[in-house]
N, C-alpha and C positions, 0 to 999 in steps of 0.2 A: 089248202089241202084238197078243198073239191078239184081244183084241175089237177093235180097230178094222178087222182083216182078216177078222171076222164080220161087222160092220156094214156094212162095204165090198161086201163079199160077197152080202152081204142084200137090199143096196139098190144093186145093180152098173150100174141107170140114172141115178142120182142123182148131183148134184154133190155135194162133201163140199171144205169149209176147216175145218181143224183149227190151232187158233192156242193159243200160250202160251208161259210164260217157261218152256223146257225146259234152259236152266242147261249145253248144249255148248259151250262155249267153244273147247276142243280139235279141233273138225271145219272143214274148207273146204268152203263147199257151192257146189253149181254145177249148172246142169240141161242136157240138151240134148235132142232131140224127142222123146225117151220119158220122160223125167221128172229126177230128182235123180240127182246122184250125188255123192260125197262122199270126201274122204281126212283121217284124222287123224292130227292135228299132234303131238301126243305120248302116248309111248304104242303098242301095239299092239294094245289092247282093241278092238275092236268092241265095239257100242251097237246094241242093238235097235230102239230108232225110227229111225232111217236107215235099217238095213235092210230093217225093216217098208215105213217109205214108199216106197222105192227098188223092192221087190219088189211094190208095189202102183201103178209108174209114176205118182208122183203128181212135185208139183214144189216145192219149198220157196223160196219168192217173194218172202221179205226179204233185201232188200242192206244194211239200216240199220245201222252201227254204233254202239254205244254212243261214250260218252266214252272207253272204254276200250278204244278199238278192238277192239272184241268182239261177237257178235252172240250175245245169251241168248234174245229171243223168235222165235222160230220160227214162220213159219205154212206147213203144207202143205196142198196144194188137189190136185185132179183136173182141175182149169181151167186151161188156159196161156196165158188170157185174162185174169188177173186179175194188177194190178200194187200197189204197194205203196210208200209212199216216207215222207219225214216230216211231222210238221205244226208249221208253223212259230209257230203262235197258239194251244196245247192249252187244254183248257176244264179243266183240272187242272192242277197243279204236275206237271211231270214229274221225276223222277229220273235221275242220272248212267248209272245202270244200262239204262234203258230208257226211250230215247226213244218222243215218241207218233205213232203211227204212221195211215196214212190207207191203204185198202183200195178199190180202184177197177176195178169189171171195164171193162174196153176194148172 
């Protein structure tokens, strides 16, 4: 978390989407005009990347759920322009786990 809040930091004009299978299954995310905000579902632990991105107002922009009603890829941005949904034709086999997904600034 401390480098992406370097990086951020670094380059504080710049946009930034940071995407990947980050494996939370246990969080609800949700944003509203300053960025994410999140509550977890089991458990009392806090997680550093939520709090990282959350303290860095950024906005976490996948709604997709898996088959498993669960959402493992994550993408945050600094953009609340930028939307995200499924693709229904992938140019790969997609998995149960992680559907494939399309990235569309507005």
């Amino acid at each position: 978390s401390s480098t992406v809040e370097n990086l951020v930091s670094g380059y504080s004009t710049h946009s930034f989407i940071f995407c990947g299978d980050f494996n939370l299954p246990n969080i609800n995310w949700s944003n509203d005009n300053l960025g994410i905000m999140y509550s977890v579902t089991t458990g009392n632990r806090t997680h550093p990347i939520p709090e990282t991105f959350a303290f860095l107002n950024f906005y976490q922009i996948n709604s997709v759920f898996n088959n498993f009603n669960s959402m493992l890829d994550l993408i945050f941005t600094n953009l609340n322009l930028f939307k995200v949904n499924v693709v229904h034709d992938p140019v790969v086999p997609e998995d149960r786990y992680h559907p494939a997904l399309r990235g569309r600034y507005t």
